[in-house]
N, C-alpha and C positions, 0 to 999 in steps of 0.2 A: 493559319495558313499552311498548306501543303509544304513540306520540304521536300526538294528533289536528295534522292540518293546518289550514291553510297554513301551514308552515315558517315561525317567529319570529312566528306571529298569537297572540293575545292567551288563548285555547283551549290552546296548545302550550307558553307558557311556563309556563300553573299547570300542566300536568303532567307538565312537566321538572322542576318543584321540586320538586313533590309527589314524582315519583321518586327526584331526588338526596336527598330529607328520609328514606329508606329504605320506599321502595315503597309508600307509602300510595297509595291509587285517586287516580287524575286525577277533578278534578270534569268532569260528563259531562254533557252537556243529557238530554232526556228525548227517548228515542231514538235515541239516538247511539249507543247500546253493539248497534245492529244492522246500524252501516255501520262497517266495515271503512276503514282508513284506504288511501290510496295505490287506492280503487273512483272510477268516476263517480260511484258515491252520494253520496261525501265531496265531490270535486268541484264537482258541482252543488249541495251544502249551500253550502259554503265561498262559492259565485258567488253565492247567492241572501242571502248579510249582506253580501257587497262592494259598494261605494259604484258600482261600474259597472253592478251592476243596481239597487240601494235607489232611486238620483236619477235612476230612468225612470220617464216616466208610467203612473201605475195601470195605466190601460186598457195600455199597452205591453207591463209586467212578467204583466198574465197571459194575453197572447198568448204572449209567449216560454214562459212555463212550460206553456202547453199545448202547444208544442212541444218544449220539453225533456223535459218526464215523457214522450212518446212513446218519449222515445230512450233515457230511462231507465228504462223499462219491461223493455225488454230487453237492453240494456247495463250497468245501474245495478251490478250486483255485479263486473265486470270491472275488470282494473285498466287504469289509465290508461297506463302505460305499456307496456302489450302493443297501443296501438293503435297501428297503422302504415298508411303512404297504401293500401294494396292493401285492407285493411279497411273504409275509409272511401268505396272507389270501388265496393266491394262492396254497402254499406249502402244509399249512394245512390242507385246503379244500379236497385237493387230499388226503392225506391221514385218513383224516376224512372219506371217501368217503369207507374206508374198515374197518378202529376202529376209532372210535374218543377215545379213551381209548390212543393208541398211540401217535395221534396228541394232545392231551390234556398233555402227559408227553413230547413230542418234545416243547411244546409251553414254560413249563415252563424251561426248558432249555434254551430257546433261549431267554427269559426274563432275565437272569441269565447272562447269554452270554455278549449281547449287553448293560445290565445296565454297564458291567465290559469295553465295546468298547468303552463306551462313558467316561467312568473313566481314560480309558487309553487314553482316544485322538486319539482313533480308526477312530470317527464319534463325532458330535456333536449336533443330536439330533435321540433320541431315537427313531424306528421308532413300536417298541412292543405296546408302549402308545396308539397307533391306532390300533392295529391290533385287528382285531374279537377274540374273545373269543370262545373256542371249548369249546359246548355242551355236557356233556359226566353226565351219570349218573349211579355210581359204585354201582354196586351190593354188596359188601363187601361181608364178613363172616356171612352166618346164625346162628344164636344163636339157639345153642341148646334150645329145649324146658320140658316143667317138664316131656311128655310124652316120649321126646328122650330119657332123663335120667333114664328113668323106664324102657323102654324097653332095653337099654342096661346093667343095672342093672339084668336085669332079663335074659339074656341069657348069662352074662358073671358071674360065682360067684367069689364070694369074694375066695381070693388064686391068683386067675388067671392073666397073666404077663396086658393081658388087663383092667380089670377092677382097678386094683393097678395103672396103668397109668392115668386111668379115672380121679380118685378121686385125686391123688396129683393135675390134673387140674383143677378141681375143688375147691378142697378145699384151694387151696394157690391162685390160679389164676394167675398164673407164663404165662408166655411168653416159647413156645415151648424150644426155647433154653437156656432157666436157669431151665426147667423141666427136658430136657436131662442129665443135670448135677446135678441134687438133689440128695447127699447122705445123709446115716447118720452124717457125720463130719458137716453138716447144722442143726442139730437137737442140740438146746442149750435148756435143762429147757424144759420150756409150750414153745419153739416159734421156727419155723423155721426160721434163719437167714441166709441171701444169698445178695452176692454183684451182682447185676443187671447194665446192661449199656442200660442206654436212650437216646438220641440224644447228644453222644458224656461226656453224664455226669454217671460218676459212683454213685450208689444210693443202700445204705444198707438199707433191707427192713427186717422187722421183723413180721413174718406171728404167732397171735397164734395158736397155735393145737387144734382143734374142737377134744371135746370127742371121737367121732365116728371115725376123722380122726388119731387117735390117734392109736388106734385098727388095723384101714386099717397098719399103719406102723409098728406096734410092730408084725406084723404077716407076712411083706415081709422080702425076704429073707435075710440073714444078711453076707453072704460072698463074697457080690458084692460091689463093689467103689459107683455104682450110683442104683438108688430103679428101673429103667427104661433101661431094658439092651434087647441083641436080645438072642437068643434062647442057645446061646455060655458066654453067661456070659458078652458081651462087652458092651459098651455106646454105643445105638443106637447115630446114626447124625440128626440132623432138620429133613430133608428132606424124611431122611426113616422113622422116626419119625412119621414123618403128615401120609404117604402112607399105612403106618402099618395099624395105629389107623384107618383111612376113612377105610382101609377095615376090621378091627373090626366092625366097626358101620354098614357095608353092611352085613354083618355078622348077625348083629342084628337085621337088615330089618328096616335102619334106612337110610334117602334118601342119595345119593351120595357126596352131597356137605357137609355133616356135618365133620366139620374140626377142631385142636385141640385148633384152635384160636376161633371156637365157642364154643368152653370150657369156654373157657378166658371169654367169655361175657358171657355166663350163670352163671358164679361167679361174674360178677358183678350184673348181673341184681338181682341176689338171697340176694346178699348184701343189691341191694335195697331195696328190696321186706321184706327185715327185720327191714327195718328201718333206714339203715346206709345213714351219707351227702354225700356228691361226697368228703368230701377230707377226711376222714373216709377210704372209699370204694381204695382210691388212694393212702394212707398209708399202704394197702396190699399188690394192684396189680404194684405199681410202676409206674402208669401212671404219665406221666407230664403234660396233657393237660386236664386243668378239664372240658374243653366241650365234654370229648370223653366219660364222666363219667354222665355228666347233664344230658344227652340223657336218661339212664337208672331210674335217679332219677326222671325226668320229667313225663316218661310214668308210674311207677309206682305212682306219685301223682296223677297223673292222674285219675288213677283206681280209688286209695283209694277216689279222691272226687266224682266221679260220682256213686260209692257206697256210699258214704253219702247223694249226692243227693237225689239218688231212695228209701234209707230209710228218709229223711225227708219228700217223696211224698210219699208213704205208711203212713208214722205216723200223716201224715195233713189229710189222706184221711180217 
């Protein structure tokens, strides 16, 4: 009789028993009896009840599945262990061949995937450890710069639901979706306090009030739930959010990609630019990964020494 995997999971011993009990049917989910054991099918079943995918965020879990059903679309019936690196630079290559942007998120999936094949006794040797590595080089988020922020300054005044959006991203350097949600009930004393979630970790962060930002808030409206609403009074979403704001900034005759997450980095780079460490700057923004902060402190040392440079070769000359 067929045993369902992953080898000793919970699925595999009732119908080891059930078989040694003299071949009575394995209990079977519904639809199970159309994946083949030892396929991707099974595979990516087995991944999708594992605690390495269950304890990632919503929004996370159906990014990845809209990239894994790609792969399983045309993979799904193959078995796991006929794939080997020449397969896998095969797949990618082709799809590299229109984004490597996609093939670069397919690949680390399929790292992910087969590390868990070879955990379960899928396969027993990895065959990702060889495969090519996709080339991809991410454009990210532009960061605002001091001239962005002037010109949108300057065509939006202070009062305006735009500029009021501006400066909370600014001045807190929130993540679009805990900006969505800033009310006054976050306004304690000198400090905006807000509970933030980071790769699965809850993080109370506590932002002080900059004088000026201070002003911006004692002046937005006071009979809304959140400082950032649409034109009805409600809590804008993320996503209309971002759409708004980029076309505020077009608005401003500010280029098309400026986005609320290059907010996010012009409040850290500003931080820099004052002087603050990376974990200073990371005790605002709620980052967790202090290289995503270094980058900003680096380029701003940067400056500051080849400004000390050029005034030590003036004052030698």
């Amino acid at each position: 009789m067929p045993l369902p995997g992953p080898l000793f999971s919970e699925a595999f011993f009732i119908a080891y028993h059930k078989a040694m009990e003299g071949g009575a049917k394995p209990v079977i989910e519904a639809g199970a009896s159309k994946t083949k054991a030892g396929t991707f099918d099974a595979l990516i079943a087995a991944y999708y009840k594992s605690s390495s995918f269950t304890q990632l965020e919503k929004s996370t879990q159906s990014t990845y599945r809209n990239q894994i059903e790609q792969f399983r679309k045309e993979h799904g019936t193959k078995p796991v262990a006929a794939l080997k690196a020449k397969h896998v630079d095969a797949i990618l290559g082709g799809i590299a061949a229109k984004s490597t942007a996609q093939a670069q998120k397919l690949r680390k999936r399929l790292v992910k995937l087969m590390a868990l094949a070879v955990k379960w006794e899928y396969i027993t040797d990895n065959p990702m450890l060889n495969a090519e590595r996709v080339k991809h080089k991410a454009k990210g988020y532009e960061t605002w710069t001091d001239d962005d922020i002037a010109a949108f300054r300057a065509h939006w005044e202070d009062g305006t639901p735009q500029r009021l959006a501006f400066e909370i991203l600014l001045y807190t350097g929130l993540r679009r979706s805990d900006a969505v949600k800033l009310g006054r009930q976050h306004i304690q004393g000198d400090y905006i306090v807000i509970t933030t979630k980071k790769s699965g970790d809850m993080v109370e962060l506590n932002i002080p009030i900059h004088d000026d930002f201070r002003k911006v808030l004692d002046g937005a409206e006071k009979k809304h739930l959140t400082f950032i609403t649409t034109a009805y009074g409600a809590a804008r979403s993320e996503k209309a959010f971002t759409n708004w704001l980029i076309e505020a900034g077009r608005e401003a005759g500010l280029p098309s990609h400026r986005s609320p997450h290059g907010v996010r980095k012009a409040a850290c780079r500003t931080l820099a630019e004052a002087g603050c460490t990376a974990l200073e700057i990371m005790s605002i923004t709620g980052h967790t990964n202090i290289k995503e902060i270094e980058t900003y402190c680096a380029a701003v040392n940067k400056k500051r020494l080849a400004q000390i440079a050029m005034t030590k070769k003036h004052g030698a000359a």
